[in-house]
PAKE-562150 format. One record per atom (N, C-alpha, C): z, y, x; atom name; residue in three letters. Coordinates in nm, 2 decimals, m for minus. Layout:
[node [Z, Y, X], 'CA', 'ALA'];
...
This chain:
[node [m2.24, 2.22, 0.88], 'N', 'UNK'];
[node [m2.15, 2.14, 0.80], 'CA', 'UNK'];
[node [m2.18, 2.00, 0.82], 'C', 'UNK'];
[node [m2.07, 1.93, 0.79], 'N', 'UNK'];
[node [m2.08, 1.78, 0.83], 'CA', 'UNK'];
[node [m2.02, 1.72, 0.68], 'C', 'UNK'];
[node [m2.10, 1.64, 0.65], 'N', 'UNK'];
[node [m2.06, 1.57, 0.52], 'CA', 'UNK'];
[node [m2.00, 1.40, 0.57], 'C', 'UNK'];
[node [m1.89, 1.37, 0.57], 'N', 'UNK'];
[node [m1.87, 1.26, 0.61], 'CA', 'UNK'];
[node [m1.85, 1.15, 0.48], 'C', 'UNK'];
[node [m1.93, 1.03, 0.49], 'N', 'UNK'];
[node [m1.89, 0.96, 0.34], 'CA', 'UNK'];
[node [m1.89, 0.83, 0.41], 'C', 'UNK'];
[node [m1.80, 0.76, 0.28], 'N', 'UNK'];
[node [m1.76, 0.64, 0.33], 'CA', 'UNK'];
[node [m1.80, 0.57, 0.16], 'C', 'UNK'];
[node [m1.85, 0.46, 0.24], 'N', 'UNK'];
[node [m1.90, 0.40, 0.09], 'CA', 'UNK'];
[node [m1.79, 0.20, 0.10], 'C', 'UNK'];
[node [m1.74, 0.21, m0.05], 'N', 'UNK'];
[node [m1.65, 0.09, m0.02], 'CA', 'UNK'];
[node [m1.68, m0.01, m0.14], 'C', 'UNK'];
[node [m1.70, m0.13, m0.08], 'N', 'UNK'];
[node [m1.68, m0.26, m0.15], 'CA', 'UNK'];
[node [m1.57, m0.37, m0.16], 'C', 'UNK'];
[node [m1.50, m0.36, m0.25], 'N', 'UNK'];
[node [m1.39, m0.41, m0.25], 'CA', 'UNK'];
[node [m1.38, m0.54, m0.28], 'C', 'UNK'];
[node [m1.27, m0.68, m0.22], 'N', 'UNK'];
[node [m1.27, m0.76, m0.21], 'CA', 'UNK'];
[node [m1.24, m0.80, m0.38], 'C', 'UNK'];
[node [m1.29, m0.91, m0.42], 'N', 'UNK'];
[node [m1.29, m1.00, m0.52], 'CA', 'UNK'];
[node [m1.11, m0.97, m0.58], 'C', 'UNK'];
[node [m1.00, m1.03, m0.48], 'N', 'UNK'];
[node [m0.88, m1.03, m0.56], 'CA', 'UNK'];
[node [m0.81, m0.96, m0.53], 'C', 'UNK'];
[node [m0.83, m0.81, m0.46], 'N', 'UNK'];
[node [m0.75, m0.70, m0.49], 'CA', 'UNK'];
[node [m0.76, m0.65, m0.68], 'C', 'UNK'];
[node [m0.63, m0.61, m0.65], 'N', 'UNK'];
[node [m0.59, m0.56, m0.79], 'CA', 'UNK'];
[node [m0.59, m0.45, m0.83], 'C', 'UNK'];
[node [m0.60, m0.38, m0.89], 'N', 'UNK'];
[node [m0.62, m0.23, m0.99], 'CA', 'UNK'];
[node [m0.51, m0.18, m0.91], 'C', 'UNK'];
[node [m0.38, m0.19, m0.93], 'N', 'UNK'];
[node [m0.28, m0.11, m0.86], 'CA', 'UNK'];
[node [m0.31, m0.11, m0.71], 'C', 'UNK'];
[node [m0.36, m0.21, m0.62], 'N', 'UNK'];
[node [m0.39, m0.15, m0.50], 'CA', 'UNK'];
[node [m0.55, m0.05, m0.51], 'C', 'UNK'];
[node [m0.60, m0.10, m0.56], 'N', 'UNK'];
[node [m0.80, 0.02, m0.60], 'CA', 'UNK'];
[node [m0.69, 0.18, m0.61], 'C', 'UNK'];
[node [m0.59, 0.15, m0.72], 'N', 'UNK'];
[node [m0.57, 0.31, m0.74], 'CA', 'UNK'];
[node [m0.47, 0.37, m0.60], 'C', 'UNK'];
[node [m0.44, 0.31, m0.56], 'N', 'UNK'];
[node [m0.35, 0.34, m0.42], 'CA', 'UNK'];
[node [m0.43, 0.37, m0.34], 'C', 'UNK'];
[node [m0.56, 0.27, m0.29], 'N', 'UNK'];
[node [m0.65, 0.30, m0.19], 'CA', 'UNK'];
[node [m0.72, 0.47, m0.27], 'C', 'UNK'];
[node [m0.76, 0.49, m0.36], 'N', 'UNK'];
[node [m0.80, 0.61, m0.42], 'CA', 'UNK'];
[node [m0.76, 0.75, m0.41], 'C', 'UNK'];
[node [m0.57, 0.71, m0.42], 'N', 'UNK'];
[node [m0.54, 0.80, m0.38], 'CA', 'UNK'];
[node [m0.48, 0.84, m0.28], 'C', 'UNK'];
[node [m0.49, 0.77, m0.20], 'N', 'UNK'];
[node [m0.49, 0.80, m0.02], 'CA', 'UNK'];
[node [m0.58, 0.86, 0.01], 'C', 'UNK'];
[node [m0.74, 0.84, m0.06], 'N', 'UNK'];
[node [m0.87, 0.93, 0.02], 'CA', 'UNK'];
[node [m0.85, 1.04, m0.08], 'C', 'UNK'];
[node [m0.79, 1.04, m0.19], 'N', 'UNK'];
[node [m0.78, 1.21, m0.25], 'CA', 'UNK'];
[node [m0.68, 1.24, m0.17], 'C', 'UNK'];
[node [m0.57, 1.24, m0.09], 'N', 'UNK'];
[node [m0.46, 1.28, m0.05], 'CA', 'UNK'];
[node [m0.52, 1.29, 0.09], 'C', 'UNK'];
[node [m0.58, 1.24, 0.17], 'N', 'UNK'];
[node [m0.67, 1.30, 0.26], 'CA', 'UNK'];
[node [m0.78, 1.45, 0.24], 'C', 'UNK'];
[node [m0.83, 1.43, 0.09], 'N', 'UNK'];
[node [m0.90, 1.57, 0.07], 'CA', 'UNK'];
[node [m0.80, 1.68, 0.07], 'C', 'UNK'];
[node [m0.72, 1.70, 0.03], 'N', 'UNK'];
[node [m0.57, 1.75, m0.04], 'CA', 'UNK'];
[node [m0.48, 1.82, 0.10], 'C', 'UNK'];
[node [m0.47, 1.73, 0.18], 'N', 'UNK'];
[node [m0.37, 1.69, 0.29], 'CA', 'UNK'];
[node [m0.43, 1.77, 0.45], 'C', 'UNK'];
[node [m0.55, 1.78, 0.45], 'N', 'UNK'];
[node [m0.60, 1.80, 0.58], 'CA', 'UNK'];
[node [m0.66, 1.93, 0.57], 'C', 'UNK'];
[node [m0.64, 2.02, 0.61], 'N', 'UNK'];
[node [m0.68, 2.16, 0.69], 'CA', 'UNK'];
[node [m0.81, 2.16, 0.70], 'C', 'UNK'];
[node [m0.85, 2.09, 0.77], 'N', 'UNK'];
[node [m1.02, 2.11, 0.80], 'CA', 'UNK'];
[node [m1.09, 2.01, 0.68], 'C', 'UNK'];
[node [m1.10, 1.98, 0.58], 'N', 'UNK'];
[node [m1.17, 1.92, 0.50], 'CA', 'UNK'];
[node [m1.18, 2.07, 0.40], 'C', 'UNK'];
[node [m1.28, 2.11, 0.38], 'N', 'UNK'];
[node [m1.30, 2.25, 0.30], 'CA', 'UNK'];
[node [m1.35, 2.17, 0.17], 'C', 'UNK'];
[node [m1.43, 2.06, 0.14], 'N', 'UNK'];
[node [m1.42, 2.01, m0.01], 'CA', 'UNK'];
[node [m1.46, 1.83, 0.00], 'C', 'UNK'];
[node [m1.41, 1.75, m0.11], 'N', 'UNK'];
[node [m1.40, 1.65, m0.12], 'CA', 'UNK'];
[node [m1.44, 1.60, m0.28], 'C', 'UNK'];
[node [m1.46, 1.48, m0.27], 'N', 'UNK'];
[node [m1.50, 1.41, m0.38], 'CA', 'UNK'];
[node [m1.46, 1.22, m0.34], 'C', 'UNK'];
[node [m1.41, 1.19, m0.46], 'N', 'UNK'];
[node [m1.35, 1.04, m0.47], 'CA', 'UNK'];
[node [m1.37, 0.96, m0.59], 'C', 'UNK'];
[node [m1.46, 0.89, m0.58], 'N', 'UNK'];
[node [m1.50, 0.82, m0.71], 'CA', 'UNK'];
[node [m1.57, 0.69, m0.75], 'C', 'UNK'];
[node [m1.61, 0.66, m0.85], 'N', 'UNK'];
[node [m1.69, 0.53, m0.81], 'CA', 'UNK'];
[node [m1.81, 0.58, m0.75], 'C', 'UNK'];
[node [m1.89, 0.43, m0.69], 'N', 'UNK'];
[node [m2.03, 0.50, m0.62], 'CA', 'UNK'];
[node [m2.09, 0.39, m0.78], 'C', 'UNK'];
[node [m2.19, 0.48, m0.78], 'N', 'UNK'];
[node [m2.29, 0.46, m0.92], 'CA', 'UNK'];
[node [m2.43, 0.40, m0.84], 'C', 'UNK'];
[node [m2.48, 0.29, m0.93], 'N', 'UNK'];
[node [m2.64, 0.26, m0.85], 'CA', 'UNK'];
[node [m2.65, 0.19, m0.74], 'C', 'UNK'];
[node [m2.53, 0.15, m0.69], 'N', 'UNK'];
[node [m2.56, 0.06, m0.54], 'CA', 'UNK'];
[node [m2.48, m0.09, m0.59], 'C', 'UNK'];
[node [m2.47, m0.11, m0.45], 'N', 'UNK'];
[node [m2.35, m0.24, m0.42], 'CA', 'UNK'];
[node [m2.23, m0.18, m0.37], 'C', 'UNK'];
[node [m2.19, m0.12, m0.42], 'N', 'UNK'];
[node [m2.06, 0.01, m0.34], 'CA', 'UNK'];
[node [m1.94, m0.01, m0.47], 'C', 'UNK'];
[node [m1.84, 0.00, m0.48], 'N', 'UNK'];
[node [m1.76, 0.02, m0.57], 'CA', 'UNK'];
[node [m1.71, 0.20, m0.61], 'C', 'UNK'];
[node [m1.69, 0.16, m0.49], 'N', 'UNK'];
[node [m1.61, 0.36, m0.47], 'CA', 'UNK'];
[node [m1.68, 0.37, m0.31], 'C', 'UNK'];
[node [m1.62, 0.56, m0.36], 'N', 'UNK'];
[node [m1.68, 0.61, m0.24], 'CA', 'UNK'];
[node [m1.63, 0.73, m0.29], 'C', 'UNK'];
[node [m1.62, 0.84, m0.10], 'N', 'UNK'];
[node [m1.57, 0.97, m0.10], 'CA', 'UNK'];
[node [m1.64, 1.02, m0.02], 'C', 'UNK'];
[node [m1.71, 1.15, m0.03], 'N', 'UNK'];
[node [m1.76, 1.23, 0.06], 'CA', 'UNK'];
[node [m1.63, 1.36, 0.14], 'C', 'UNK'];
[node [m1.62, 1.39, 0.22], 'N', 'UNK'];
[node [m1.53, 1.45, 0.31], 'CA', 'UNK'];
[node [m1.63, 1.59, 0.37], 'C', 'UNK'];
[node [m1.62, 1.73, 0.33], 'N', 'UNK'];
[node [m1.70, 1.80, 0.40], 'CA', 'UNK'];
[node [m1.59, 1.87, 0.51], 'C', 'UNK'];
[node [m1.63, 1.90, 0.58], 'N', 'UNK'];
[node [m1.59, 1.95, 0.77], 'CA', 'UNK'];
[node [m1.68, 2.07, 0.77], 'C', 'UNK'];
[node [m1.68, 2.16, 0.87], 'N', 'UNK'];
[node [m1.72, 2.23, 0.91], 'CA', 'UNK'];
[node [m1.85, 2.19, 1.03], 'C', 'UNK'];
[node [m1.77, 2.14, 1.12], 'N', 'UNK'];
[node [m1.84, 2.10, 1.23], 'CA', 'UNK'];
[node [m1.76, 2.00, 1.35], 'C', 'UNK'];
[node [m1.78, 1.96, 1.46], 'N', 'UNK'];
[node [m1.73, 1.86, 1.51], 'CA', 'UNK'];
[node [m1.57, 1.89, 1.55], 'C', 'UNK'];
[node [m1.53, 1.99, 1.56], 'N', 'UNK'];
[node [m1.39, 1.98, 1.58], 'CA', 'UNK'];
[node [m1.34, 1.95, 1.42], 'C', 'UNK'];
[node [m1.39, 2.02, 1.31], 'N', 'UNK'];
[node [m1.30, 1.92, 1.18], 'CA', 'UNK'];
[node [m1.28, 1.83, 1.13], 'C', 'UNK'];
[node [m1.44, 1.75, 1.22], 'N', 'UNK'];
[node [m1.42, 1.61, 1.21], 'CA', 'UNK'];
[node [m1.36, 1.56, 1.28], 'C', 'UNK'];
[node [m1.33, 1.60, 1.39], 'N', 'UNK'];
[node [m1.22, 1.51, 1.51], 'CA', 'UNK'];
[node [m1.11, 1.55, 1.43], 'C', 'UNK'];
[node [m1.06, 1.64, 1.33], 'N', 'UNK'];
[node [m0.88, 1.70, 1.25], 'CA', 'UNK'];
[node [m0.91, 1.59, 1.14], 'C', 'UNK'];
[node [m1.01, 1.57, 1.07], 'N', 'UNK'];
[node [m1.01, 1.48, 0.94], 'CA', 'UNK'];
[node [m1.01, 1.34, 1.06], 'C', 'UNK'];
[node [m1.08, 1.26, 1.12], 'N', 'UNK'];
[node [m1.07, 1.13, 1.19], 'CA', 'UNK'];
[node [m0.96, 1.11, 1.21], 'C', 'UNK'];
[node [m0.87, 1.20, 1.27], 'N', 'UNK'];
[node [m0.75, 1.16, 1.37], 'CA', 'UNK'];
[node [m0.59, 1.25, 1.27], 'C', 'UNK'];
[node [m0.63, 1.26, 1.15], 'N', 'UNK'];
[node [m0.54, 1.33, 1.11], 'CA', 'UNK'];
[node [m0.48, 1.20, 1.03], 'C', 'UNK'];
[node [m0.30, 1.21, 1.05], 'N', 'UNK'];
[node [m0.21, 1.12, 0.96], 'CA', 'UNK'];
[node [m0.26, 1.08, 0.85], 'C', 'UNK'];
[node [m0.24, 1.14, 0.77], 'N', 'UNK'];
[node [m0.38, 1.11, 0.59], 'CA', 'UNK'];
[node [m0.46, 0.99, 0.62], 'C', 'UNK'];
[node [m0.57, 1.04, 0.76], 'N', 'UNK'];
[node [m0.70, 0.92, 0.74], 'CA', 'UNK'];
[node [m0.67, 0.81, 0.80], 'C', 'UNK'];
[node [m0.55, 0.78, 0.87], 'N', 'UNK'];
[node [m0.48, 0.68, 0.97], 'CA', 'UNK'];
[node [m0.39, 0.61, 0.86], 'C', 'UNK'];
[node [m0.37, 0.68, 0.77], 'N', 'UNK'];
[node [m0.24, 0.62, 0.67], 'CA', 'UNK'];
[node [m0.38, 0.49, 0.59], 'C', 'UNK'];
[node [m0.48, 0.61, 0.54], 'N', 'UNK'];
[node [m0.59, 0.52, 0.44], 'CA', 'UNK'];
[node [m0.64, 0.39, 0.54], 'C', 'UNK'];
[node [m0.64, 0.40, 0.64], 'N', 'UNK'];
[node [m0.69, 0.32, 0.72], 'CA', 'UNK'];
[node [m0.61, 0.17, 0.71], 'C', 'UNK'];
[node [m0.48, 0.25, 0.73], 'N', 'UNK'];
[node [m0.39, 0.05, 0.71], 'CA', 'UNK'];
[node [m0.35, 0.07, 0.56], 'C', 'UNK'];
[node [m0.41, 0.17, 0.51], 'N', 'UNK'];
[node [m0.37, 0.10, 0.34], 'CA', 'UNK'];
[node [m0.47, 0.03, 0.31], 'C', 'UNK'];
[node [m0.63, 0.09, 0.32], 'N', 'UNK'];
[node [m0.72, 0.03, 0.24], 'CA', 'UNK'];
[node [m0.83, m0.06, 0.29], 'C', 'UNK'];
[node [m0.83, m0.07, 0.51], 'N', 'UNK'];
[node [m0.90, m0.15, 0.51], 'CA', 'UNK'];
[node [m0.88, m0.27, 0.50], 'C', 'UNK'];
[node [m0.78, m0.34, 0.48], 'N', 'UNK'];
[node [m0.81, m0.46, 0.46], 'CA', 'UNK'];
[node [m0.82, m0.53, 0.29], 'C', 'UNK'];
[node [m0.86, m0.40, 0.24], 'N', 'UNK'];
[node [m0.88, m0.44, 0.11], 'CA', 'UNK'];
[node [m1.04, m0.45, 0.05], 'C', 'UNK'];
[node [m1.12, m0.44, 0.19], 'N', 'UNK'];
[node [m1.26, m0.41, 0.16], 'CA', 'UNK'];
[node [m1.33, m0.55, 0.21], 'C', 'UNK'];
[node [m1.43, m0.60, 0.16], 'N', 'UNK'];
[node [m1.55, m0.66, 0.14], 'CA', 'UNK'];
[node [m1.67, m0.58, 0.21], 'C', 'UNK'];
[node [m1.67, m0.47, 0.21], 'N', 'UNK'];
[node [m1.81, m0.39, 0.31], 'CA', 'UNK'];
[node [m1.79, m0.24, 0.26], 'C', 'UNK'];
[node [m1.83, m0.18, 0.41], 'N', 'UNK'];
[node [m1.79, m0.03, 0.40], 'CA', 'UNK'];
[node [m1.92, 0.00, 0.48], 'C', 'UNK'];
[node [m1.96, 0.09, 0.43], 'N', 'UNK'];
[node [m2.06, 0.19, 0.50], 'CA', 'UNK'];
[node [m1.96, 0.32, 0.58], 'C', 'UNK'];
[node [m2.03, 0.36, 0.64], 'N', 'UNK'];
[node [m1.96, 0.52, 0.71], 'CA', 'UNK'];
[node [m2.11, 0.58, 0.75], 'C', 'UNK'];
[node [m2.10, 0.69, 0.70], 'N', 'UNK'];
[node [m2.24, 0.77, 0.77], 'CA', 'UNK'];
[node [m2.17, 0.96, 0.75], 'C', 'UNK'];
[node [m2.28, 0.99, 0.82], 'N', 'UNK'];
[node [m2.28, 1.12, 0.80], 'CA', 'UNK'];
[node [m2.38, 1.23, 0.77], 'C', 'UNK'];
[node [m2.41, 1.34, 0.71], 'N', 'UNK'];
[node [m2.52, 1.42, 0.69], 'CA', 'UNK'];
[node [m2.48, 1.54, 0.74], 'C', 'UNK'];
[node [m2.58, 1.63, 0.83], 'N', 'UNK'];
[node [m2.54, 1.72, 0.86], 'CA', 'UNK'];
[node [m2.68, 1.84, 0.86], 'C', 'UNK'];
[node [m2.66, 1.97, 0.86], 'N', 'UNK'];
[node [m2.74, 2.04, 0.83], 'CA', 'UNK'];
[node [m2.76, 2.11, 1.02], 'C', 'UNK'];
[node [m2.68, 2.05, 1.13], 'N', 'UNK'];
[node [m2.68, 2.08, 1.20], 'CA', 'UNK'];
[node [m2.83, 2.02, 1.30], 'C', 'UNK'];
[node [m2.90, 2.13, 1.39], 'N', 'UNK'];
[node [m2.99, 2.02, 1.42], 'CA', 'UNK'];
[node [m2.98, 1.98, 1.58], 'C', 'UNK'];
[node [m2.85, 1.94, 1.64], 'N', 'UNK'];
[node [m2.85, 1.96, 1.76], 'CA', 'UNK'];
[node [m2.89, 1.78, 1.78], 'C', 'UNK'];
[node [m3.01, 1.74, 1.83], 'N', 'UNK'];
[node [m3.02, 1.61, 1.88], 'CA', 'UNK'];
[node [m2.96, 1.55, 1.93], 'C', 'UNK'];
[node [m2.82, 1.58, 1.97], 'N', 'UNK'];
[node [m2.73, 1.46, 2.02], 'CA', 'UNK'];
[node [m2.63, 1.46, 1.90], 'C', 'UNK'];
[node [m2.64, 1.50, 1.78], 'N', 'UNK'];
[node [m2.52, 1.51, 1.70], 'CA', 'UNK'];
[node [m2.46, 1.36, 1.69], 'C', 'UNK'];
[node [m2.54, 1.25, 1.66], 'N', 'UNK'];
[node [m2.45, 1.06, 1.63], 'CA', 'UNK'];
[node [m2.43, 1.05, 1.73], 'C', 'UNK'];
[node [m2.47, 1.09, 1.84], 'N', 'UNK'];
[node [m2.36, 1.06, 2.00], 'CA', 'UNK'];
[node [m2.26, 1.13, 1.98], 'C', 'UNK'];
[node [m2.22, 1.23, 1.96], 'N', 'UNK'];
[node [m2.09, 1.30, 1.96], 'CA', 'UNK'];
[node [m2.05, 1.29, 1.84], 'C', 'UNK'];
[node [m2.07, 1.26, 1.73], 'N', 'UNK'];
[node [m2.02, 1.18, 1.65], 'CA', 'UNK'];
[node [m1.98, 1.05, 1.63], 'C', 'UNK'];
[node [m2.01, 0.98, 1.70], 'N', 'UNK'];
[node [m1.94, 0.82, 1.79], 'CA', 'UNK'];
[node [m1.86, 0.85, 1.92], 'C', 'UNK'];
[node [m1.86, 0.95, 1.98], 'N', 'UNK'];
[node [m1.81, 0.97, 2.08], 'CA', 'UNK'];
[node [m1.68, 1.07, 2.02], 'C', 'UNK'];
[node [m1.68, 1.06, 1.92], 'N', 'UNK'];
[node [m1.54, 1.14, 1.83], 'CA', 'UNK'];
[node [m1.45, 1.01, 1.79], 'C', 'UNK'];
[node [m1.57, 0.86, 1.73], 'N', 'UNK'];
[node [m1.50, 0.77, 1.68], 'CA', 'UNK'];
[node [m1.41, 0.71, 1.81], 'C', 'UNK'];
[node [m1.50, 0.70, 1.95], 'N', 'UNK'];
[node [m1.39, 0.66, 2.03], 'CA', 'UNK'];
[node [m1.25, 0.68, 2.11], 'C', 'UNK'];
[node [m1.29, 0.82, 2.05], 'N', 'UNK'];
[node [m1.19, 0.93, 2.11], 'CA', 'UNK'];
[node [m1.09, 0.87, 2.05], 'C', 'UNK'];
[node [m1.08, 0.86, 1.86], 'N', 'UNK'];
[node [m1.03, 0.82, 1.78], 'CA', 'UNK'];
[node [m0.94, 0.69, 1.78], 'C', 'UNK'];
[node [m1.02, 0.60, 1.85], 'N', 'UNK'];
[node [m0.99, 0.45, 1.87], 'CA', 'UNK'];
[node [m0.89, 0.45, 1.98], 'C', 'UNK'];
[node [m0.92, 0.52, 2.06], 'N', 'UNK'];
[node [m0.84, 0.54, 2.20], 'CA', 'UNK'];
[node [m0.70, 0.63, 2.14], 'C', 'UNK'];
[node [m0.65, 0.68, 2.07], 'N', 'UNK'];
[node [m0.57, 0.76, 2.02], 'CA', 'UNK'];
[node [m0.46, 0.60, 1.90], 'C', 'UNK'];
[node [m0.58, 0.55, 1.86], 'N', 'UNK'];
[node [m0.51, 0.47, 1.76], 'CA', 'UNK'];
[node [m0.57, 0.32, 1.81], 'C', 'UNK'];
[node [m0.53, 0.25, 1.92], 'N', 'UNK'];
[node [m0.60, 0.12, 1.92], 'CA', 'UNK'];
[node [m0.58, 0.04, 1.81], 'C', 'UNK'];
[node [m0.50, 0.01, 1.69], 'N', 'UNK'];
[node [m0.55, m0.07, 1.63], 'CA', 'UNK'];
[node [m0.68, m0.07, 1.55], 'C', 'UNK'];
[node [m0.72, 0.07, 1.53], 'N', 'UNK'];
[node [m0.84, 0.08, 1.46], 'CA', 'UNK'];
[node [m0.92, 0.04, 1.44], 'C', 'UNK'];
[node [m0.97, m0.09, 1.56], 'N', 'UNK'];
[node [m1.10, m0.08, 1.60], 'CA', 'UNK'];
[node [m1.09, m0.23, 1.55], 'C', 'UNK'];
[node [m0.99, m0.32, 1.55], 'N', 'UNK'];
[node [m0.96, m0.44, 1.50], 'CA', 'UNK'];
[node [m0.94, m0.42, 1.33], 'C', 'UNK'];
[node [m0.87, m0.33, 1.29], 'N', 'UNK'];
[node [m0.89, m0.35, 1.10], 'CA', 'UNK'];
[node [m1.04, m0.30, 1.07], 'C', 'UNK'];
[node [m1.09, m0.22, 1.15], 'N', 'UNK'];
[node [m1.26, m0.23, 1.12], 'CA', 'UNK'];
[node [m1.34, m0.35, 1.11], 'C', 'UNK'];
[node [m1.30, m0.42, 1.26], 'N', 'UNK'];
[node [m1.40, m0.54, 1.29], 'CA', 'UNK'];
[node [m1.36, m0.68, 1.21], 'C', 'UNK'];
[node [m1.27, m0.65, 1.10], 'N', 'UNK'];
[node [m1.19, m0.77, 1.03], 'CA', 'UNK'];
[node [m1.24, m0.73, 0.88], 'C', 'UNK'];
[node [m1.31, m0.61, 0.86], 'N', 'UNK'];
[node [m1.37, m0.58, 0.70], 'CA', 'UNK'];
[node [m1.56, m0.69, 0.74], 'C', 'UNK'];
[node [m1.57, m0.78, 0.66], 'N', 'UNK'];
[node [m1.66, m0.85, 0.66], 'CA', 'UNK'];
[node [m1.82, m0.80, 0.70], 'C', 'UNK'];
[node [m1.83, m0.69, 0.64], 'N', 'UNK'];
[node [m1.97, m0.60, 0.63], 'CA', 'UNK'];
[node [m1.90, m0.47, 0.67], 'C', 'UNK'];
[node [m1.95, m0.41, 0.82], 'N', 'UNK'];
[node [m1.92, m0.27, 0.82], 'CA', 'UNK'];
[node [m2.01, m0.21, 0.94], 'C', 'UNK'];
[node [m2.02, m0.11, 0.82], 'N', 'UNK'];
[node [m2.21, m0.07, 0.92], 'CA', 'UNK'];
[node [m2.12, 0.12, 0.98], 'C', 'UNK'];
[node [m2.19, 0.22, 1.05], 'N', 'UNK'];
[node [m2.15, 0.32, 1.06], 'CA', 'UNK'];
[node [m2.12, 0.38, 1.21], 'C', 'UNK'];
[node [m2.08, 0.48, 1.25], 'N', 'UNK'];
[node [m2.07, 0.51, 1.31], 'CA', 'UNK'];
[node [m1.89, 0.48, 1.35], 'C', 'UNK'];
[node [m1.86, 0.42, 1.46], 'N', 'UNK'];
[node [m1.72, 0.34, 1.48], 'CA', 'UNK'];
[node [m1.71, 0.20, 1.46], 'C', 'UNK'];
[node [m1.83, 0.16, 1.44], 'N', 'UNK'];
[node [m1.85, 0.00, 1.45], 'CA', 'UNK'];
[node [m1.87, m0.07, 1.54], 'C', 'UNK'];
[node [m1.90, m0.02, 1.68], 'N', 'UNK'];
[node [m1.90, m0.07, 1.82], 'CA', 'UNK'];
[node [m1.83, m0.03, 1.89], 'C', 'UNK'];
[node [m1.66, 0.01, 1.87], 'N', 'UNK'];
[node [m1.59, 0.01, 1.92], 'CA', 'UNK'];
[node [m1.49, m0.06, 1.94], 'C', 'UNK'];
């Protein structure tokens, strides 16, 4: 299993009506995609995060259906440029030693599929994760 989460800091003068729009684009990504088997969307409690969603996958082909699926391409030009700093990481119970190579090597695939991606990433001020050197 692959837990994918995305942790979000949102900029100073976005407004409530856009927070709830970006919100529900990552619930409508839980909702919407075939290979996401469970999801959660909410605030992040205890950090410098505002919100945040974890995304569970099966394994690396569900992450390549959640990455590259309409849903996570739509959240992408809705909500990155609404962010101030995004984390992206992943947890996985898998123990194959190359798993963050081929999990970056899913984000390029990704990039290469959608070239604008890699520019509304490198335009959120703080963004750490896997797909950040692309």
């Amino acid at each position: 299993m692959i837990y994918h989460i995305n942790r979000a800091k949102v900029k100073a003068e976005v407004t409530p009506e856009q927070i709830e729009a970006a919100l529900e684009s990552w619930r409508n990504q839980g909702r919407s995609n075939p290979a996401v088997k469970s999801f959660m969307v909410g605030r992040d409690l205890g950090g410098d995060f505002d919100y945040s969603c974890v995304f569970v996958v099966e394994d690396l082909d569900g992450l390549y259906e959640y990455l590259t699926h309409p849903a996570t391409i739509g959240t992408d030009h809705l909500g990155l440029a609404l962010l101030e700093r995004l984390d992206i990481f992943d947890i996985s119970d898998d123990d194959d030693p190359d798993l963050y190579a081929k999990i970056e090597g899913l984000h390029r695939r990704r990039s290469a599929l959608n070239p604008e991606i890699p520019g509304m990433l490198s335009d959120v001020p703080e963004f750490r994760g896997a797909g950040a050197n692309d």
